[in-house]
C-alpha angles and dihedrals in degrees: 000000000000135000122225109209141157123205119254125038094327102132115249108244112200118202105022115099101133098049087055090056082051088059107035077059103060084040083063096042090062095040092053092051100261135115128234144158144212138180125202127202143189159125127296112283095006088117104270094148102034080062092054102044084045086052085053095048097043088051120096108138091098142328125320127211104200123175141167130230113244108212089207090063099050088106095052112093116236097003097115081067090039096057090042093053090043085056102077116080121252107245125216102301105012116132116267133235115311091359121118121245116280087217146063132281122251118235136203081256088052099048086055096050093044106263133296109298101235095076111122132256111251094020102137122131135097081258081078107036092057090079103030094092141247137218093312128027121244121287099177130038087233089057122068117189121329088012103290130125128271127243101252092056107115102244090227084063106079108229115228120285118249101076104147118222095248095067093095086042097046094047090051095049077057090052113111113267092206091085135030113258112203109194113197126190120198111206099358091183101070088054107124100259099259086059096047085045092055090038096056095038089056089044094054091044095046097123094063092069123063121226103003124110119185115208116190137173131215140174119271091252090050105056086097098050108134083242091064106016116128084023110141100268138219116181125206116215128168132297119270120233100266093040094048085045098053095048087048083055089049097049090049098026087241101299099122119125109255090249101032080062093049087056101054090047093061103035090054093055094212095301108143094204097051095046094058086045086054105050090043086053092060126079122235086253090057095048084044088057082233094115137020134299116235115251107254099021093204101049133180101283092047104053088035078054089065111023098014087098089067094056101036095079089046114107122255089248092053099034081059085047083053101052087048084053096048095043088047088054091050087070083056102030084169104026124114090259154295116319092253094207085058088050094051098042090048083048102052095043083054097056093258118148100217090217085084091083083074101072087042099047087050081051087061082236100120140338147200122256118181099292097342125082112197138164115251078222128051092192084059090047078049090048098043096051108026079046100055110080116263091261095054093049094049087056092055091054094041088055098048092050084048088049084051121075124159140074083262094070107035095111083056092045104046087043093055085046098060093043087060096046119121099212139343121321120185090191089053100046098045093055088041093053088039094055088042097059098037115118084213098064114089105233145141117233086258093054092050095044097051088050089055103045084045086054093052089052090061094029102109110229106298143118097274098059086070079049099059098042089052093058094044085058094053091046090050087046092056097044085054110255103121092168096054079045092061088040090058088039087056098052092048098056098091098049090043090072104088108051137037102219094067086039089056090048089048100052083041092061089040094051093052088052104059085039074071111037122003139042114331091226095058092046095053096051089044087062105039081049091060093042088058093054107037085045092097100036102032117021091176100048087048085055098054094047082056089055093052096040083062108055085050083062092043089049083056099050093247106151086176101047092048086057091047093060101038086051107082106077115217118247087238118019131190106241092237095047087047099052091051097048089050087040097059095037088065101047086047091067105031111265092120085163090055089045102046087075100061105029088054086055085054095057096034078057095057097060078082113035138080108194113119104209086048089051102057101046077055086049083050099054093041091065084041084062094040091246096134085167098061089031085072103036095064087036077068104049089047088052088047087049100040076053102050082050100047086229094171093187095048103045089065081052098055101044085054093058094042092050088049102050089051094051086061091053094051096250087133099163088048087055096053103049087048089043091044084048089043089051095051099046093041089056082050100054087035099244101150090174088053087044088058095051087054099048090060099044085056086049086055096061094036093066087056099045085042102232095152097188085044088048100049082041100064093041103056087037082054096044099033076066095032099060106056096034094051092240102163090167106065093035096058091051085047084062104040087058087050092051100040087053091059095056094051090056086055091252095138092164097057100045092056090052084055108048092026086088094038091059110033123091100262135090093286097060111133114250115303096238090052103036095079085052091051099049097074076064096049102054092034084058099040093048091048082044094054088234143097096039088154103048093036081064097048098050098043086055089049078044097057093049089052090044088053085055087070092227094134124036092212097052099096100056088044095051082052086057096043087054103050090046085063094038120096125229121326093004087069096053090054102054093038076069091045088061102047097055084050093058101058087060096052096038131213134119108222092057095045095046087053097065096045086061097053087046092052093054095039079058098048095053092051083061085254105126112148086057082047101054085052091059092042106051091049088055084047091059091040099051086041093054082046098058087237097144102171093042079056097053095043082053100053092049083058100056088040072056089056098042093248119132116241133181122284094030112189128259138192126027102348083058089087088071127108101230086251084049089046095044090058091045101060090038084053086051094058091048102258111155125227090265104045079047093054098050088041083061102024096238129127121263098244082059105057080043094063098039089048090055088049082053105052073046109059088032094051094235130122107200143050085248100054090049090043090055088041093048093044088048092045095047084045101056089041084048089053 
């Protein structure tokens, strides 16, 4: 993220890069004697006007009119223009308020020949125009030219009708073409209509007039207006998470609490405006994190501060729709509206008349879609029911649970009932937490949790109430809100105190929790320390804490503590938990026949069920066995039941271990889109563990497609989360992309210095469940780098121990590979052929076409190249149908190598190269130097010396730059 800023007193705008450059645009096109316009739109406190009054500042190429709507002129004709052309200062001379011009008046004939001459130097603002004339003279002392007002006319008196819409147009083709004039219009909206009409007219007919821009600035819902409808846009939007964060360090110098911080961001919700209300609102000792935050923290006034404009002028009968609509919405805070029936039945019963939507839906407050009614603006639903008094708004609760009857809506009901509740009522919270916890209502995790926490607000002092709390927090986890679930977790904790069962419900939440979204170990002993305590009162609670508990330590690459907390068998076990426990156990420690029983009951069971968690611990034990089909068949039904139960926390889940399991099977392209959709709903639901995982998978993908800046990208987003939280797992697969990358460009030497740790016994070795898959790479790497034998041997022997365990498909024909990458003369040959044939019984075209690349090289250096083009152009097509785009173009250099044509061949300069000269060429441009070239092609370096100077030679350049620059151009225009 970068900060625009200019020196002096200009505001800083964070966030905003892009609409600057709009702007800065328009700014060039007037200095260079053209015309443009732009229109920027946006919400209400997303920085509309602090864009505008940056544009005026930044502007100096010549003289800027800037004016503000006035909302209580909106009914005055013309005085949109009025207040425009008041606008411009009244130079030395010029007539003054009320006071006819001193000069005379310009006529058609003048404007032809250029204007009278007296008019005076310098005189060169709207003050003057006014009364210059247009294309009839004036008729009325209250109309000036064209029918337009003078200067001197009081804005609160409304000038005469008539005006045509060419007036504005006409004045600026009058302007002096000698300087720039930027005209800028704040809220252009709120302009009376005749001015909006002329506006418009002047914007859309802006190139016929040299040297002028017009800037204006309308609300969000406006930007289609006919008046300004087909302008040039810019939409705001809100702010993103480093931009909103460097404006929040700049309001309190930095001083804010960590989590106070975290608090303002999202509250906030990106809104520049409210996040600056909000910072102001809070005392030194609560950003400091020394003294309670306000609940809530954006309250009625606040919100009212930034979007209240847009409901003042509202009427009272719509304002009371309004506040149905808001507190209908509170029962489905991130649903897609109010039940708009509900709303209307509660409103009639009320005396509304219904027709009152429409004031608000011309507003852009709110409007009407199919059954559901919903704000455009969820700051404005905020502002419209945390700004109505409490009693207002229990009125409007208690309406709405008398408006619902049935069996259907009694979590509704019961919920609206105890918003509108007065005090504590035992009767009522016990029915409320009942229906929120049925499997027979019908609810998504936020609704539930928003009953339960409801029924913890009337529950007296008891120790339900904790109880409550506690189970509110695990619905809102699971919904994927983490930070709600802290706050309830917060609230429990007193009541927690007493009793284990609700403490263990407690530590269970907050270990889930940090499993998400904080560091791995916390989140284990968090766990083992639930299971402890919900052992005596819910076995199978405490199970499924175990289980957790285990994947943290999986996540963290502890083999040890996974078997820890997979060790103490329950009393009474559910046979799939406990053939999954038993299962896991085994292949922890090595008994994969042992294992193979129970885990493929596992995965028999989850051809009928439909629980998620359930599902994915199935997914799990299908990659234990080697079954990556399966693997991603029961990934997808979790994803389709994580889905049906709007389980936000668990969708991003699901989609990782998807991704992941098609990645194993080769479906590359499948594993991104499902890794692209997992990022973007685990930053959602604010799930930064699931987000790295993500990250690496995509990396993943990336080393084979050959994006090198998304590559990089993914990996240090994947390992920036991975470090601090103790993530190994992800930052092993973060290294091995790198690392695989590396190969594919042909940079053996470097991708053995990466995965040579990773593999090797010490306490850098990669996780335990990824370093097997990486050790194919890392002897490939270290036999192509002419180092490592030893420890490529090593590896490839601990890798064929792990292959006979039948945990990868694919390992077979690997360890062949590897095999035959270690084997001297005609042995190699054999087991290359080994590999292959076991590779058309594993499937998959990237790996298979791996090792027909290294065939075909191992071919071409033994002076057999027409066996070798064979290999190699069946390794072209299947890295082609694999979207490995680097693999491909290392394959193509080695069957220029060969003399054989492929696809793409080069034109143009680098035409006049021998393929071997070629070959160097391209490796020097990536800055390669001779030796890392020499070991890529297995030549010598005085070799790759003597064919780079033919190369400067036949290409007329003298340095590794200028061949760096001649080879990217080159590869760019045959791109192209």
């Amino acid at each position: 993220m970068t900060t625009k800023t200019t020196t002096g007193t200009t505001p800083r705008l964070y966030g905003r890069d892009a609409e600057l450059d709009a702007v800065a645009a328009l700014s060039e096109r007037l200095s260079s004697g053209r015309s443009g316009v732009l229109l920027i739109a946006g919400e209400p406190g997303l920085g509309r006007s602090a864009l505008m009054e940056r544009a005026v500042r930044d502007f100096t190429a010549g003289r800027v009119l800037h004016t503000r709507a006035a909302p209580a002129e909106r009914h005055l004709a013309h005085s949109g223009l009025h207040a425009l052309l008041s606008s411009a200062p009244s130079p030395a001379g010029a007539p003054l308020p009320g006071t006819a011009p001193s000069r005379p008046v310009r006529t058609p004939g003048d404007r032809a020949a250029g204007g009278p001459a007296s008019r005076p130097p310098g005189h060169e603002t709207f003050t003057g125009l006014a009364g210059t004339g247009a294309r009839r003279p004036a008729t009325d002392r209250h109309t000036g030219p064209g029918g337009l007002p003078p200067l001197g006319l009081p804005p609160a008196l409304p000038p005469p009708s008539g005006t045509p819409p060419t007036g504005l147009l006409d004045l600026l083709e009058r302007a002096d073409r000698n300087r720039p004039l930027l005209v800028c219009v704040d809220d252009a909206h709120l302009w009376d209509p005749l001015s909006r009409a002329a506006l418009g007219f002047a914007a859309r007919r802006a190139d016929s007039v040299p040297a002028v821009g017009l800037l204006l600035s309308v609300a969000g819902h406006r930007a289609g207006a006919p008046d300004f409808a087909g302008l040039p846009l810019v939409r705001l939007g809100p702010l993103g998470d480093r931009a909103a964060g460097a404006l929040l360090d700049d309001l309190t110098s930095g001083t804010a609490d960590p989590l106070v911080r975290d608090a303002l961001l999202r509250e906030a919700g990106g809104n520049p405006a409210l996040l600056t209300a909000l910072a102001r609102r809070l005392s030194p000792a609560q950003l400091a994190g020394h003294a309670p935050l306000p609940r809530p923290l954006a309250d009625g006034p606040a919100l009212n501060g930034v979007v209240g404009g847009r409901l003042a002028e509202l009427p009272p009968a719509t304002r009371d729709l309004l506040l149905l609509v808001a507190a209908a919405h509170e029962h489905r805070p991130d649903g897609c509206g109010a039940d708009a029936a509900l709303v209307l039945r509660a409103a009639r019963a009320a005396g509304i008349d219904p027709a009152a939507l429409d004031a608000a839906e011309r507003a852009g407050v709110a409007r009407s879609a199919g059954d559901r009614v919903r704000f455009d603006d969820p700051l404005v639903r905020r502002a419209v029911h945390r700004g109505a008094p409490l009693a207002r708004r229990r009125a409007a609760h208690a309406r709405l649970a008398a408006a619902l009857d049935g069996d259907r809506d009694r979590l509704a009901r019961l919920t609206h009932r105890a918003l509108a509740a007065e005090g504590p009522d035992a009767r009522l919270a016990a029915e409320l937490a009942s229906a929120a916890v049925a499997p027979d209502v019908r609810a998504e995790p936020l609704q539930r949790s928003l009953a339960l926490a409801r029924a913890a607000d009337v529950t007296p002092a008891d120790g339900s109430r904790a109880a409550r709390l506690t189970a509110a927090a695990e619905y809102a986890r699971l919904g994927g809100r983490p930070h709600r679930a802290a706050e309830l977790l917060a609230a429990a904790r007193e009541g927690a105190a007493g009793h284990d069962a609700v403490r263990g419900g407690a530590e269970l939440v907050r270990g889930a929790l940090a499993l998400r979204d904080g560091p791995v170990a916390d989140a284990y002993e968090a766990l083992l320390m639930a299971a402890a305590l919900l052992d005596p009162h819910d076995p199978e609670a405490a199970q499924g804490a175990r289980f957790a508990a285990m994947e943290a330590a999986w996540a963290a690459g502890d083999s040890a503590s996974c078997l820890a907390a997979l060790d103490p068998r329950p009393a009474r076990p559910r046979p799939e938990d406990d053939d999954f426990r038993t299962g896991m156990l085994a292949a922890l420690t090595g008994r994969f026949d042992d294992a193979r029983g129970p885990l493929r009951r596992v995965l028999d069971r989850a051809a009928c069920d439909d629980e998620p968690l359930r599902l994915l611990r199935a997914g799990a034990a299908a990659l234990v066995l080697g079954d990556v089909a399966a693997a991603c068949r029961v990934n997808a039904r979790a994803l389709a039941a994580a889905r049906a139960r709007a389980a936000a926390t668990l969708v991003p889940l699901a989609l990782e271990h998807l991704a992941y399991a098609e990645l194993r099977t080769g479906r590359h392209a499948r594993a991104r889109a499902h890794a692209e959709e997992g990022l973007r709903t685990a930053h959602r639901s604010g799930q930064r563990n699931v987000v790295a995982h993500h990250h690496a998978v995509l990396a993943l993908v990336a080393s084979i497609e050959g994006d090198r800046a998304l590559l990089a990208g993914h990996a240090d987003a994947a390992l920036e989360v991975a470090g601090p939280h103790g993530l190994a797992q992800a930052a092993s697969l973060a290294e091995w992309a790198r690392a695989r990358a590396d190969l594919g460009r042909g940079m053996a030497l470097d991708a053995a210095a990466r995965l040579g740790p990773l593999v090797r016994p010490g306490h850098r070795r990669g996780h335990f469940a990824v370093r097997m898959l990486m050790a194919p790479c890392f002897v490939e790497a270290a036999v192509l780098a002419g180092e490592c034998a030893a420890d490529a041997r090593t590896a490839a022997e601990e890798f064929a121990v792990w292959a006979a365990l039948g945990g990868d498909p694919q390992a077979p024909a690997q360890l062949a590979r590897c095999r035959a990458l270690l084997a001297p003369g005609p042995e190699a040959e054999t087991l290359y052929a080994r590999a292959l044939a076991r590779h058309e019984r594993a499937g998959g075209d990237f790996e298979r076409a791996r090792t027909l690349l290294l065939y075909g090289k191992w071919l071409r250096r033994r002076r057999r190249p027409r066996e070798a083009r064979g290999r190699l152009k069946d390794a072209l097509y299947a890295f082609e149908r694999s979207g490995a785009t680097v693999w491909a173009e290392q394959t193509r250099a080695e069957l220029r190598a060969t003399g054989g044509a492929a696809a793409r061949e080069t034109a143009g300069p680098l035409a006049r190269l021998t393929p071997q000269q070629l070959r160097i060429a391209r490796c020097v441009a990536e800055g390669a130097t001779n030796r890392e070239v020499a070991l890529r092609l297995s030549i010598s370096p005085r070799t790759v010396d003597h064919h780079l100077r033919n190369v400067f030679a036949l290409l007329g350049i003298r340095s590794r730059v200028e061949l760096s620059r001649l080879v990217a151009r080159e590869e760019t225009v045959g791109a192209g």
